[in-house]
DRENMAR-555329 format. One line per field, with one value per residue: residue number from 1; residue in three letters; chain; y, z negated, x of N, C-alpha, C in turn. Coordinates in pm, 1 decimal. Each point is the difference from the previous one (the first is absolute). Layout:
BEGIN
num	c(NUM:...) .
residu	c(ALA:...) .
chaine	c(A:...) .
n_yy	c(Y:...) .
n_zz	c(Z:...) .
n_xx	c(X:...) .
ca_yy	c(Y:...) .
ca_zz	c(Z:...) .
ca_xx	c(X:...) .
c_yy	c(Y:...) .
c_zz	c(Z:...) .
c_xx	c(X:...) .
//
This chain:
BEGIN
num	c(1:2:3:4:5:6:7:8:9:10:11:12:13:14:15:16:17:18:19:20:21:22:23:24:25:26:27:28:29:30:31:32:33:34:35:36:37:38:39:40:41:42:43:44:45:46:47:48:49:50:51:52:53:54:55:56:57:58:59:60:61:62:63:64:65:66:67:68:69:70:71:72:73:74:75:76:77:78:79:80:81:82:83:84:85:86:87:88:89:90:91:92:93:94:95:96:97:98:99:100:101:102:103:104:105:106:107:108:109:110:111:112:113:114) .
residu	c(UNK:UNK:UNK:UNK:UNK:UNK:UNK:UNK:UNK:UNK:UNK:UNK:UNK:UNK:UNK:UNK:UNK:UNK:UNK:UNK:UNK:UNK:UNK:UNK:UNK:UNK:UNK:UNK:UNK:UNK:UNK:UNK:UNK:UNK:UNK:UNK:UNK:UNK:UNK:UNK:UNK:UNK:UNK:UNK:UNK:UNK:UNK:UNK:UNK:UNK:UNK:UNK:UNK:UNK:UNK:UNK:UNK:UNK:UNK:UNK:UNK:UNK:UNK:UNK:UNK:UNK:UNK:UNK:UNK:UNK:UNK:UNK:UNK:UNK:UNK:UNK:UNK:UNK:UNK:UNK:UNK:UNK:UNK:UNK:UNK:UNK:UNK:UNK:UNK:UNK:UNK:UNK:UNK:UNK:UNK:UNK:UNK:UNK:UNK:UNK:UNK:UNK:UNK:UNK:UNK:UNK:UNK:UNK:UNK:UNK:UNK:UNK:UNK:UNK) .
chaine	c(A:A:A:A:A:A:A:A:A:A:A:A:A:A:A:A:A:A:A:A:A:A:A:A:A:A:A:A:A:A:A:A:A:A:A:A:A:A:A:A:A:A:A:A:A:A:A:A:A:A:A:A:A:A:A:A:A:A:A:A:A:A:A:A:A:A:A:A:A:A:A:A:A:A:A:A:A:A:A:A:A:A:A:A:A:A:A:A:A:A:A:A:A:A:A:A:A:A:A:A:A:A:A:A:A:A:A:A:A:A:A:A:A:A) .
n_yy	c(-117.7:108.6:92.2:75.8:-138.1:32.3:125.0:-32.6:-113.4:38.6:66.1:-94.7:59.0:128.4:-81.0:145.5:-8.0:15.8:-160.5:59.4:29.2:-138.0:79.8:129.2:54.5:-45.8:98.8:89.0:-45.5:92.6:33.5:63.6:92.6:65.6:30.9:113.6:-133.4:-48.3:156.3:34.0:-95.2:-17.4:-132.2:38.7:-75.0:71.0:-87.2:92.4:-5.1:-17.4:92.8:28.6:58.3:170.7:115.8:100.7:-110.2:9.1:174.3:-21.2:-62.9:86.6:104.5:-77.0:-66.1:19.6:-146.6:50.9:18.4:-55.9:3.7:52.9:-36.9:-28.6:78.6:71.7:-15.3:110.0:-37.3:158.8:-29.3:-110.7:80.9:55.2:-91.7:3.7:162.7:-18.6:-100.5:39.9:-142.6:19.9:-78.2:-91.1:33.7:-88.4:8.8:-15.1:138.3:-14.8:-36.4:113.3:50.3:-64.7:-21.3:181.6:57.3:-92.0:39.9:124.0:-42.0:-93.6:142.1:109.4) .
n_zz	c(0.0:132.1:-7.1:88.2:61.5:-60.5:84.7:103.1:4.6:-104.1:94.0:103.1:74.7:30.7:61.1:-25.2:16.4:87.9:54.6:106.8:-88.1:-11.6:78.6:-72.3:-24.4:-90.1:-42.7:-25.7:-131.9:-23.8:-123.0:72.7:-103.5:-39.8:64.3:-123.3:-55.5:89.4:25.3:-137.8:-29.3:125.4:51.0:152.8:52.6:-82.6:-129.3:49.2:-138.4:53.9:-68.6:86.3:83.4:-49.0:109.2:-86.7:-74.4:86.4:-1.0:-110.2:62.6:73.1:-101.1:-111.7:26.4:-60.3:-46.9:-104.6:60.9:-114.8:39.3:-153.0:-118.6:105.3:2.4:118.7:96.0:-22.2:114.8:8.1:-115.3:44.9:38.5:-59.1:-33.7:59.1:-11.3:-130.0:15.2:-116.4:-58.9:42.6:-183.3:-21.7:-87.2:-72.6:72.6:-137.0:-29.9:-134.3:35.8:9.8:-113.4:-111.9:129.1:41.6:-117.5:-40.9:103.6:-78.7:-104.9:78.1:53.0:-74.8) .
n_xx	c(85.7:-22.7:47.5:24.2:-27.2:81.1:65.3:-64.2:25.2:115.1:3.8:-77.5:72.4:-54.7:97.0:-20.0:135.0:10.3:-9.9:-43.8:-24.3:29.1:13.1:-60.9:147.0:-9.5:76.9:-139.1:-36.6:-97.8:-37.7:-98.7:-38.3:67.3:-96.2:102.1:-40.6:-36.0:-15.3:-22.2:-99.6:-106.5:50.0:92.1:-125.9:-43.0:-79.4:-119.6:-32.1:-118.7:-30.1:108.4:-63.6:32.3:18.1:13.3:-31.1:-41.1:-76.4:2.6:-104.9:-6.9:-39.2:4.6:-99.7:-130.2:-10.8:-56.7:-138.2:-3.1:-149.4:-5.2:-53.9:-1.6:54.9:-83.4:119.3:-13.8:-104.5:13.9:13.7:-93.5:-77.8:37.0:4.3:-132.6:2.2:21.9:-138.3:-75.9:74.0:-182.9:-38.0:-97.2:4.9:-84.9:161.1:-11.7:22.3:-70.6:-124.4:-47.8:28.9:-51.4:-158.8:-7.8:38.8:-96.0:-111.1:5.2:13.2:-132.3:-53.2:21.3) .
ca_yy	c(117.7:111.3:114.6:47.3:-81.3:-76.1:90.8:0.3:-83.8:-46.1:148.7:-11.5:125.4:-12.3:88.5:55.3:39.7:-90.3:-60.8:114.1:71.4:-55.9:-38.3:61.2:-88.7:50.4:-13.5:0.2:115.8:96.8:18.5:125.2:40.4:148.3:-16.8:68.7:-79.3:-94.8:64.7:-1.9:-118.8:-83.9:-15.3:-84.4:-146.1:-10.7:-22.6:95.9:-15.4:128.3:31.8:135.3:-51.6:92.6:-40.6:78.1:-148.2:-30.3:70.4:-19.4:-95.7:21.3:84.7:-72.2:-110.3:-128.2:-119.4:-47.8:77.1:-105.9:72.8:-81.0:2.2:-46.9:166.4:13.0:89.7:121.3:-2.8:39.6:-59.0:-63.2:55.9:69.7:-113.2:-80.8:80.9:-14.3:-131.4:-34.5:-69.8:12.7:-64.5:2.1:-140.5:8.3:34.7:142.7:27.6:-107.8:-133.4:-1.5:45.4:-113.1:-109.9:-8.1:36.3:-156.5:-60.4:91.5:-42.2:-126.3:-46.4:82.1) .
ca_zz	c(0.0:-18.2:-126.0:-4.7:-34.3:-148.1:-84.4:8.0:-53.0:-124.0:-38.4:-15.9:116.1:144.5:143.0:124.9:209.5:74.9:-56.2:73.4:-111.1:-118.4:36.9:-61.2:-99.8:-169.0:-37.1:-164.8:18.1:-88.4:-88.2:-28.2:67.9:58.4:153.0:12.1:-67.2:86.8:81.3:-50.3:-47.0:69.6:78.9:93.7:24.9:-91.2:37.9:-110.8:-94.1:-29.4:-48.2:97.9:121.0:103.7:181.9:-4.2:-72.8:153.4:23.8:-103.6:36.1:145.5:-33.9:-49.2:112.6:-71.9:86.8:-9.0:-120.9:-74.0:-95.1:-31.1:-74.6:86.3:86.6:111.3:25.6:112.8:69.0:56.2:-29.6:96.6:161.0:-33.9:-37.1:175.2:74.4:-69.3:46.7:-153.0:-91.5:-189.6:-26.2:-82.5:-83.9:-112.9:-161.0:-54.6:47.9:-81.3:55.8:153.2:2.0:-41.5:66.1:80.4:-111.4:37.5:130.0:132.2:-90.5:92.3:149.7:-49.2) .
ca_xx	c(-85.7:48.2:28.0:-172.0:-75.4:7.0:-51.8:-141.9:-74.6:6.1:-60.7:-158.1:-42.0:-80.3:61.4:-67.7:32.6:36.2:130.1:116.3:70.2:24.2:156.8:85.1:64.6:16.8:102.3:10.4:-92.0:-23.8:-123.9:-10.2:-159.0:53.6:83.1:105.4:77.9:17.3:87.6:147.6:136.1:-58.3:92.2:-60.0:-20.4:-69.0:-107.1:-20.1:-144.8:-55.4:-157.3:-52.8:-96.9:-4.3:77.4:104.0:63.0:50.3:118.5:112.7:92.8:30.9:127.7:38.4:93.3:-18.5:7.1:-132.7:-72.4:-74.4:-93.8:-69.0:-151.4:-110.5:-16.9:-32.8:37.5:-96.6:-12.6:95.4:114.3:-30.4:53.8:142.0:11.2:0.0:115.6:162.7:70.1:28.4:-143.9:-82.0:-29.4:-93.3:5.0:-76.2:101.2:5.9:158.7:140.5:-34.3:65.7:90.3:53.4:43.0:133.1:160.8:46.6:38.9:205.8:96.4:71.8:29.6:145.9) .
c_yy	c(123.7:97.9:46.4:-90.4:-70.5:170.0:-2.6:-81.0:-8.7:195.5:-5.5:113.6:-34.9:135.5:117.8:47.7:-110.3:-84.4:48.5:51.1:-75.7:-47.9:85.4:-112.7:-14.2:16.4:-42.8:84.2:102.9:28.1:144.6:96.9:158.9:26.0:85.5:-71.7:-121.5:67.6:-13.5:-134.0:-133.9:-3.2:-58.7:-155.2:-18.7:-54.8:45.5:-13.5:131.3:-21.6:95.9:-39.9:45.3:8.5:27.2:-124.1:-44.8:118.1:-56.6:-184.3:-6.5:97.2:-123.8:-105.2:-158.5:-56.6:-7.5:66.9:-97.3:109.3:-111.5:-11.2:-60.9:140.7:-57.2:127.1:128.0:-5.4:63.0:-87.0:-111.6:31.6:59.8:-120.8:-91.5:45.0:34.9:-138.4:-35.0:-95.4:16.1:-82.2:22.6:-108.8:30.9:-18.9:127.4:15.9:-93.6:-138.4:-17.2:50.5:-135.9:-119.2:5.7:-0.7:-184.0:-60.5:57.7:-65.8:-119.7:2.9:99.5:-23.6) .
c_zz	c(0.0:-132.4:29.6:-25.8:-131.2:-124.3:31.7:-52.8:-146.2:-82.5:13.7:136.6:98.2:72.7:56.9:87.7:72.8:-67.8:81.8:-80.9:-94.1:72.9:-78.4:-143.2:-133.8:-86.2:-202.5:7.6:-95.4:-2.2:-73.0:71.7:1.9:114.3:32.4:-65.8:91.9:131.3:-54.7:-50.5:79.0:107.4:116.3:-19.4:-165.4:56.5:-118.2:-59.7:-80.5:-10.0:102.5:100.3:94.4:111.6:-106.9:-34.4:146.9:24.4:-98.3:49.0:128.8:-1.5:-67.7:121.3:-82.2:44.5:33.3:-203.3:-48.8:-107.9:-78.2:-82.8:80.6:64.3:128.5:67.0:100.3:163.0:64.9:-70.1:59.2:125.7:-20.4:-28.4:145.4:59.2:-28.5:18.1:-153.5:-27.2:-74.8:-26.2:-125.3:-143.8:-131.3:-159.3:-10.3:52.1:-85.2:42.3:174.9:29.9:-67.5:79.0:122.4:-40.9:45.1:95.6:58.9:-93.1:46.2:115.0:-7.4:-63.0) .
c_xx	c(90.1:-9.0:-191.5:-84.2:-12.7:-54.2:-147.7:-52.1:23.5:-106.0:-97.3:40.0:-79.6:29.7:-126.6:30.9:48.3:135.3:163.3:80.1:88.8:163.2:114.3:61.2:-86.1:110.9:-22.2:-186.7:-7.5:-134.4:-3.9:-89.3:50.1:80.9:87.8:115.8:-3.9:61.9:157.8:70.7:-17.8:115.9:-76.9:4.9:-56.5:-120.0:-93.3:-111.5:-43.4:-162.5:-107.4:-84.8:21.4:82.9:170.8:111.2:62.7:144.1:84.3:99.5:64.0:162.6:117.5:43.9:-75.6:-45.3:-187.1:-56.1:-102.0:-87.5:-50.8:-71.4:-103.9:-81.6:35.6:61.3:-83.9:39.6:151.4:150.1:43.8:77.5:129.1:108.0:75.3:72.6:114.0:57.0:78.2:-78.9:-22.7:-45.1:-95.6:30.8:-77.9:33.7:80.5:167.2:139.8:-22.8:134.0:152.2:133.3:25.0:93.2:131.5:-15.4:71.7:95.4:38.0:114.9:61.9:131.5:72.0) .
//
């Protein structure tokens, strides 16, 4: 099982853009909901957890260089974030665990494969 496929499936995710997108690397991720603090300590090929819905969680991962944006609580990301999303060619993801839930089962799984 690939890196993405094992983070999807052990996170509970549900991919909403296209699977086009899932060629970017993962290098590590980060957990964090101030998006002047994921400007400042978020590295490219991060893979990122967050509480947010909105389009701007896209500008903030597009400047950065991240691998992919994991929302979660079971929140539904806003239509335009979506589309902003398709066109940054960023994956978003949905999952119905909370951010330490999600944040713990990835610190796991990079744990093995780094």
């Amino acid at each position: 099982m690939n890196l993405w496929a094992e983070i999807m499936d052990r996170l509970q995710l549900t991919l909403r853009t296209k699977p086009r997108a899932l060629k970017r690397p993962i290098r590590s991720a980060y957990c964090g909901d101030l998006l002047s603090d994921v400007l400042a300590h978020a590295n490219p090929g991060d893979l990122w957890i967050t509480i947010h819905r909105h389009r701007n969680i896209v500008a903030v991962a597009a400047l950065v260089k991240l691998s992919g944006i994991i929302i979660t609580g079971g929140r539904t990301p806003d239509p335009d974030t979506l589309e902003t999303a398709e066109r940054e060619c960023i994956p978003l993801f949905t999952t119905p665990l909370d951010n330490f839930q999600a944040a713990g089962k990835i610190y796991a799984i990079l744990s093995d494969y780094f």
